[in-house]
GULUMNU-915823 format. One record per residue: residue number from 1; x, y, z of N, C-alpha, C, CB in turn. Coordinates in steps of 0.1 Angstrom, whole numbers. Glycine has a CB too. Example, Ala and Ser with C-alpha at 12.3 -4.5 7.8 and 13.67 -1.06 7.14 Angstrom:
BEGIN
<atom 1,<132,-57,78>,<123,-45,78>,<132,-33,78>,<113,-45,90>>
<atom 2,<128,-22,71>,<137,-11,71>,<129,0,79>,<141,-6,57>>
END
This chain:
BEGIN
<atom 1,<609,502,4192>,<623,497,4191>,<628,501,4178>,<622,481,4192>>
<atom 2,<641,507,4177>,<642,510,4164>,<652,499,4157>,<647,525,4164>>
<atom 3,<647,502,4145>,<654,491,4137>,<667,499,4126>,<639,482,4127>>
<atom 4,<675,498,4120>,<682,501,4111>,<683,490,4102>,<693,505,4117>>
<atom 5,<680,493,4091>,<684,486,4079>,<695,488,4070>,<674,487,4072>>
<atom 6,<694,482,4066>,<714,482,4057>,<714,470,4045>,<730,474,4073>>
<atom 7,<722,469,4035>,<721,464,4025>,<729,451,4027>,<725,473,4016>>
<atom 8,<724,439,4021>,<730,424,4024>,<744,421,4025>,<725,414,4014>>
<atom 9,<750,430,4012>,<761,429,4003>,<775,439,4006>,<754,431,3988>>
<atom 10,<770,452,4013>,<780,460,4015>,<778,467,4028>,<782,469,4004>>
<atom 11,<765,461,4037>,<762,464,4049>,<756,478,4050>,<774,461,4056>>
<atom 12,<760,489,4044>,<758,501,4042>,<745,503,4047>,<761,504,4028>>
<atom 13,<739,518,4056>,<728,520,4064>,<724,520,4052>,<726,531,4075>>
<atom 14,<707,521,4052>,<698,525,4043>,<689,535,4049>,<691,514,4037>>
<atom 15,<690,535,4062>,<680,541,4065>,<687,553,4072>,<671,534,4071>>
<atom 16,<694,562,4070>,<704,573,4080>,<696,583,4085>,<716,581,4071>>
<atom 17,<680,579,4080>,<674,593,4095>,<657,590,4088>,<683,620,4092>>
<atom 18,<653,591,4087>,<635,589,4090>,<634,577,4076>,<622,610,4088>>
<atom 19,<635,575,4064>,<632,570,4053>,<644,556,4052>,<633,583,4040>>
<atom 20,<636,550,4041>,<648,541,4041>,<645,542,4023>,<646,522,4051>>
<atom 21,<664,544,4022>,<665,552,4009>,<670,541,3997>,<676,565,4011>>
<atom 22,<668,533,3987>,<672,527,3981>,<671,532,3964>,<666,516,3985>>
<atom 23,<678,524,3955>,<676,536,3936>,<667,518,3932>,<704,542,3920>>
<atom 24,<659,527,3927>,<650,517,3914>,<649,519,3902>,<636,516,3915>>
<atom 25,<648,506,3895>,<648,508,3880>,<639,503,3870>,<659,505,3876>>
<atom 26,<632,514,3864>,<620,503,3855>,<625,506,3843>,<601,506,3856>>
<atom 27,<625,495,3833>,<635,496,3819>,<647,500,3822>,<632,505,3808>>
<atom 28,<653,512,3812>,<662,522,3813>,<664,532,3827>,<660,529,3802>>
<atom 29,<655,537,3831>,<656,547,3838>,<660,540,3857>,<639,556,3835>>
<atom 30,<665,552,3860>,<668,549,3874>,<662,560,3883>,<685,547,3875>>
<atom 31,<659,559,3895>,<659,572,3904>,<658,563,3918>,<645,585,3899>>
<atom 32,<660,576,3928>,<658,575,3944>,<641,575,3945>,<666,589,3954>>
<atom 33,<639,561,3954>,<632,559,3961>,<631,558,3977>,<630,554,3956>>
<atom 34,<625,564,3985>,<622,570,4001>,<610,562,4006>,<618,587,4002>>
<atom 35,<611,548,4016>,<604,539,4019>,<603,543,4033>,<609,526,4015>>
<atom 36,<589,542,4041>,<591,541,4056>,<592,530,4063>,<582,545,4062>>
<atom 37,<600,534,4074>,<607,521,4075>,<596,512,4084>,<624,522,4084>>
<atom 38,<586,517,4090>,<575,510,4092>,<566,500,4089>,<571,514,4090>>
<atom 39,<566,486,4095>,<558,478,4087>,<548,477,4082>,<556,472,4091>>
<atom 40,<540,479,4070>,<529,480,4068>,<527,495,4063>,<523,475,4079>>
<atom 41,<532,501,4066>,<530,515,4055>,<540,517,4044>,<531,531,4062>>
<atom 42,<527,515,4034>,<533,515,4021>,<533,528,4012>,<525,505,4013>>
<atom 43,<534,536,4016>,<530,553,4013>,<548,552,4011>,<521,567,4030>>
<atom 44,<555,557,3998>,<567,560,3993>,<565,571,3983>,<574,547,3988>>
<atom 45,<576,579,3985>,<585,593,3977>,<590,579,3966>,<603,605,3990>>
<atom 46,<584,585,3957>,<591,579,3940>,<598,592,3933>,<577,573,3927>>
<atom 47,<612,586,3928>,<613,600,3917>,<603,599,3902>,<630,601,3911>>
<atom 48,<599,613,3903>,<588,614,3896>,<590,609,3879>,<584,629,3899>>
<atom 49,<600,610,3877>,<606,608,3859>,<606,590,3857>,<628,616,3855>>
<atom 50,<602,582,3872>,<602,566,3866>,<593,565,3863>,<604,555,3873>>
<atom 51,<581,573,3868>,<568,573,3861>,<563,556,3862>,<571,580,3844>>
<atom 52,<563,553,3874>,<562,538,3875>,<544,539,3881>,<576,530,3889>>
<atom 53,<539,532,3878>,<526,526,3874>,<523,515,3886>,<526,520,3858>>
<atom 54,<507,517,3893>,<506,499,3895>,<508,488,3887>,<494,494,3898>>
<atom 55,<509,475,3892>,<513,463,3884>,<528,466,3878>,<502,461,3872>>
<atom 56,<538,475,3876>,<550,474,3871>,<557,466,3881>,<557,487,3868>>
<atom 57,<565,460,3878>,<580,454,3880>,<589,462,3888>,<586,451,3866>>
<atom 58,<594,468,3896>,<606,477,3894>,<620,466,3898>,<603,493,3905>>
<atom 59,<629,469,3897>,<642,465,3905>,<646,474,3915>,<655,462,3897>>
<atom 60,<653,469,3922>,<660,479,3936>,<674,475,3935>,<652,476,3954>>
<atom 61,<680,485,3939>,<696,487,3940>,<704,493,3952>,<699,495,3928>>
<atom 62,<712,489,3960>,<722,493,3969>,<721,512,3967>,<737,485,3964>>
<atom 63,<715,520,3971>,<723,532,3968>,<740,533,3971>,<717,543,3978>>
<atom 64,<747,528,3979>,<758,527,3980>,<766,521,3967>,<759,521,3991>>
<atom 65,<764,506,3971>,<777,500,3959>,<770,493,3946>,<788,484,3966>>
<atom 66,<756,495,3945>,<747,494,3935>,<743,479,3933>,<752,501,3922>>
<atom 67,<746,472,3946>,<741,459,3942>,<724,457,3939>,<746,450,3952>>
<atom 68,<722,443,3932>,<711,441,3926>,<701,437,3939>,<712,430,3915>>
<atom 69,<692,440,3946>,<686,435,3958>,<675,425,3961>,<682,445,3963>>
<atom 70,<677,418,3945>,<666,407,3940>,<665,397,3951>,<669,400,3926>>
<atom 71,<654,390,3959>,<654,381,3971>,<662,370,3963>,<640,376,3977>>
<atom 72,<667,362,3971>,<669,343,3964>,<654,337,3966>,<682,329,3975>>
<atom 73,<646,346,3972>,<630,335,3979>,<624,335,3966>,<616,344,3993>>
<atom 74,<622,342,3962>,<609,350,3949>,<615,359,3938>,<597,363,3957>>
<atom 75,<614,356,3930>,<618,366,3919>,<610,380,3918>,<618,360,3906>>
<atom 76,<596,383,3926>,<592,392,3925>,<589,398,3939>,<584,390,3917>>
<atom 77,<600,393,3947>,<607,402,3960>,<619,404,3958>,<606,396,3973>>
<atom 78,<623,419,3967>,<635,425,3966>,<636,424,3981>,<636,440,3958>>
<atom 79,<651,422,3990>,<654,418,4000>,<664,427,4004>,<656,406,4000>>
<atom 80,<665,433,4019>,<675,437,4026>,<675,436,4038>,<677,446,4023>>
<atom 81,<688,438,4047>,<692,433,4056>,<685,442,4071>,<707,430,4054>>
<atom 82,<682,434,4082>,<680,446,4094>,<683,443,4111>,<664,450,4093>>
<atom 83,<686,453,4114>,<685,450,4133>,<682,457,4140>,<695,446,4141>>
<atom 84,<677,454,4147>,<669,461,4161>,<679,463,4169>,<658,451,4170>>
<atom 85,<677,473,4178>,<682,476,4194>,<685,472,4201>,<678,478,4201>>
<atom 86,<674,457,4200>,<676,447,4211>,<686,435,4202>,<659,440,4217>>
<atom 87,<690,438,4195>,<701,429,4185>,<696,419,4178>,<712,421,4193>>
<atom 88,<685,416,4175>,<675,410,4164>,<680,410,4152>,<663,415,4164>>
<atom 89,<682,402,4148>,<684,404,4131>,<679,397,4121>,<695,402,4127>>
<atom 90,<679,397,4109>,<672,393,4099>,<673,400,4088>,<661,392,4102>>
<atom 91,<656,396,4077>,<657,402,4066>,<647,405,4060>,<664,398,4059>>
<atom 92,<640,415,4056>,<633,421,4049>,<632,419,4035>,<635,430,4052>>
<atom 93,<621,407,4034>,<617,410,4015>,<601,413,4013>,<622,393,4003>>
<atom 94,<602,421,4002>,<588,432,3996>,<586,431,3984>,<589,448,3997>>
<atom 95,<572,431,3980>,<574,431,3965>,<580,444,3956>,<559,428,3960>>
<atom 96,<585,437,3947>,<591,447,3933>,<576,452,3926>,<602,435,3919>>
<atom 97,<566,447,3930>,<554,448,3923>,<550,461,3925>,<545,440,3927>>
<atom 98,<549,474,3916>,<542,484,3921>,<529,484,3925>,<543,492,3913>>
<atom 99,<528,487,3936>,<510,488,3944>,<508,475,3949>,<496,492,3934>>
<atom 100,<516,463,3949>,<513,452,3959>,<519,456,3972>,<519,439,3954>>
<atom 101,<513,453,3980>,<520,453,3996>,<518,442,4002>,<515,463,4007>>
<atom 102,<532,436,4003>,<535,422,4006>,<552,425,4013>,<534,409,3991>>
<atom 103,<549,424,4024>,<564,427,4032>,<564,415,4043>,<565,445,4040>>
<atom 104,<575,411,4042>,<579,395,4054>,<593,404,4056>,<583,372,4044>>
<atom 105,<594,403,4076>,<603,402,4083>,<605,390,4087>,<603,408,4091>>
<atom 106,<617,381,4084>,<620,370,4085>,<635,372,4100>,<625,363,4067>>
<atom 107,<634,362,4108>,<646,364,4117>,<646,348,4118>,<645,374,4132>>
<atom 108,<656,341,4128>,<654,327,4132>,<640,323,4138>,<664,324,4142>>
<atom 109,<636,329,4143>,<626,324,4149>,<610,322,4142>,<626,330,4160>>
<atom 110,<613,334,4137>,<600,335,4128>,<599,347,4114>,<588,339,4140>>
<atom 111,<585,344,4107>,<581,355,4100>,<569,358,4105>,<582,353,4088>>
<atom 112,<570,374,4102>,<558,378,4104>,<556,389,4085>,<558,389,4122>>
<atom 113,<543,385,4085>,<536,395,4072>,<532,406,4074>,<525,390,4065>>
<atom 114,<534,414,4065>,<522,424,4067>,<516,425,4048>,<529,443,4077>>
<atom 115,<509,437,4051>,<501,441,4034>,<491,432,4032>,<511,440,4018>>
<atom 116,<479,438,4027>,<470,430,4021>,<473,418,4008>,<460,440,4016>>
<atom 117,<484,418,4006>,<487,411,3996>,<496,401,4002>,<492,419,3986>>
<atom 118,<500,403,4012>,<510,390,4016>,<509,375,4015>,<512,391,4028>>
<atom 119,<493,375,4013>,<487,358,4013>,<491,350,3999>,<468,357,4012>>
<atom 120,<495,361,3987>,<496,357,3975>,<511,350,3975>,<493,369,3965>>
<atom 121,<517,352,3982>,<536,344,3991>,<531,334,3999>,<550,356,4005>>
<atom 122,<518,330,4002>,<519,320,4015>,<528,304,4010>,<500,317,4020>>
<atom 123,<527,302,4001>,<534,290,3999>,<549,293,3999>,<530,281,3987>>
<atom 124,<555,306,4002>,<570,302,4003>,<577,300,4018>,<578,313,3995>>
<atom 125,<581,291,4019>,<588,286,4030>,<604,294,4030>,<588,269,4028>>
<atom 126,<599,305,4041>,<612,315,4045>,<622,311,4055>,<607,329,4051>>
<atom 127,<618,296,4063>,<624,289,4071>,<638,286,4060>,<613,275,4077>>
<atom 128,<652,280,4071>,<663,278,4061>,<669,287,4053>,<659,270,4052>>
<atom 129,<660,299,4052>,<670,309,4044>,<676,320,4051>,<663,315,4034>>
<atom 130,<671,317,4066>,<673,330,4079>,<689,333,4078>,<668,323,4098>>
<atom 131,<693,339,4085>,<709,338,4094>,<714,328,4092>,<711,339,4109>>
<atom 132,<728,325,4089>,<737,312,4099>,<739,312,4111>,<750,310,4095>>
<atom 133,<744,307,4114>,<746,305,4131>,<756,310,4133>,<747,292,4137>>
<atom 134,<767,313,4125>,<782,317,4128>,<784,329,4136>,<790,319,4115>>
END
């Protein structure tokens, strides 16, 4: 089923053909990062000059209108928006953490985890923060 992702804030695709393309920033520096849009594979194209490390922090940003993509769940998840084929929607948050893999698809009905690291989020309650109803 394919999914398209797109940004919370300006709707904008993220993903316009095999990668899902977002800009990250550790300190000063910025560059493109290339995510698969795949659950659970955490294999990403970094630009090479962030020179980002396991355990860093990074932020993520809108390639389009450059918004900040920090979750409201966790301060050390970054969040964006997605839908399926079948008209499913929801939202995708992952850690900012370099080399953690912790990714939650959240929709109304449920979440599902993936990454070996996802247990370290088990106490946040992603219920209430889904869709509105409108």
């Amino acid at each position: 089923m394919k999914r398209t992702y797109y940004c919370p804030k300006c709707n904008a695709t993220l993903n316009p053909n095999v990668k899902i393309i977002l800009v990250a920033k550790k300190r000063q520096r910025r560059g493109m990062v290339l995510f698969s849009p795949n659950p659970g594979n955490y294999k990403a194209v970094v630009a090479e000059d962030l020179n980002i490390q396991n355990g860093d922090k990074v932020s993520f940003f809108c390639p389009i209108c450059q918004a900040d993509l920090l979750s409201s769940i966790d301060k050390n998840l970054a969040e964006i928006s997605f839908k399926q084929s079948n008209g499913t929607e929801g939202k995708v948050n992952f850690s900012r953490i370099f080399g953690e893999e912790a990714t939650f698809f959240v929709t109304r009905e449920q979440v599902r985890s993936f990454g070996s690291n996802a247990e370290i989020y088990g106490a946040i309650n992603f219920f209430g923060e889904g869709l509105d109803d409108d």
